[in-house]
C-alpha positions in Angstrom: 0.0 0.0 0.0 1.6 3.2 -0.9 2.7 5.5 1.7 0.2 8.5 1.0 -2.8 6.4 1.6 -1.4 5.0 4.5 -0.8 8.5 5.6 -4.6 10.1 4.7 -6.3 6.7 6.4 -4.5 8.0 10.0 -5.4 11.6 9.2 -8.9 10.0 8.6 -8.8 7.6 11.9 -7.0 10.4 13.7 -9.6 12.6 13.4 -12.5 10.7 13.4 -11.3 9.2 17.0 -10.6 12.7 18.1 -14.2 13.4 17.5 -15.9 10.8 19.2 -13.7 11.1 22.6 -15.1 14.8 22.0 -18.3 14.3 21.5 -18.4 11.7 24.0 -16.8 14.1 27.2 -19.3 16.6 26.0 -22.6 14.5 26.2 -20.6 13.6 29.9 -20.7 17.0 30.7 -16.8 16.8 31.3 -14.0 19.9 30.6 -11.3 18.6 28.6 -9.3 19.5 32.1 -11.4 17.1 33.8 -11.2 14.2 31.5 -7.3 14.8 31.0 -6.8 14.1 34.6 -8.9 11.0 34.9 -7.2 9.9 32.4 -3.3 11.0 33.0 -3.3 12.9 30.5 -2.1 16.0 30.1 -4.7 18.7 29.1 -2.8 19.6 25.3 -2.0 15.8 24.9 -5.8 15.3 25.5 -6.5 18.6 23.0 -3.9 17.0 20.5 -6.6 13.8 20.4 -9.5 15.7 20.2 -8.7 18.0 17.0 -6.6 15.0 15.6 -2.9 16.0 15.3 -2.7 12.3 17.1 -3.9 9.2 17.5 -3.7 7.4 20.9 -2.7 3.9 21.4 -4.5 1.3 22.6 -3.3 2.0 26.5 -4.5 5.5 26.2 -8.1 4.8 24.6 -9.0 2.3 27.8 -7.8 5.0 30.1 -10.0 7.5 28.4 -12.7 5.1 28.2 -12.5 4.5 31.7 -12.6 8.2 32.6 -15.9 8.2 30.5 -17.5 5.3 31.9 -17.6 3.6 28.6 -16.7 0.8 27.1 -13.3 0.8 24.4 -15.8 -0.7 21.8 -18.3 2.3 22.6 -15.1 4.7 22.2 -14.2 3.3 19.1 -17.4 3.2 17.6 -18.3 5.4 14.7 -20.7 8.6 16.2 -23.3 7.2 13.7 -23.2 3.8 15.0 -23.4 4.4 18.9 
């Protein structure tokens, strides 16, 4: 697979799961302050998830689903499909 599509399907993913942890601490009526610390995070480590510049590992999606009271496979979950 060449290298560019690899690139624009993390962009894609990257963003996608930036959303949903998002639109997720927002229905929870969590501040991104609140959900960084419940999950160790640092609050621009959390913001760097939410707008997409990264995509957390797997370690890093339970801790934040933990912090949201939500299952990994209700994280990960496509907004649409939850």
């Amino acid at each position: 697979m060449p290298i560019l599509i690899c690139m624009a399907r993390d962009v894609v993913y990257a963003r996608a799961i930036g959303a949903r942890i998002r639109s997720l601490r927002l229905t929870k009526s969590l501040k991104a302050t609140q959900l960084a610390s419940g999950s160790g995070l640092s609050s621009h480590t959390l913001w760097r998830y939410e707008m997409g510049r990264q995509i957390p590992g797997v370690d890093v999606l339970r801790r934040i689903a933990k912090a949201l009271d939500v299952s990994l496979d209700e994280l990960a979950a496509p907004a649409e499909a939850a």
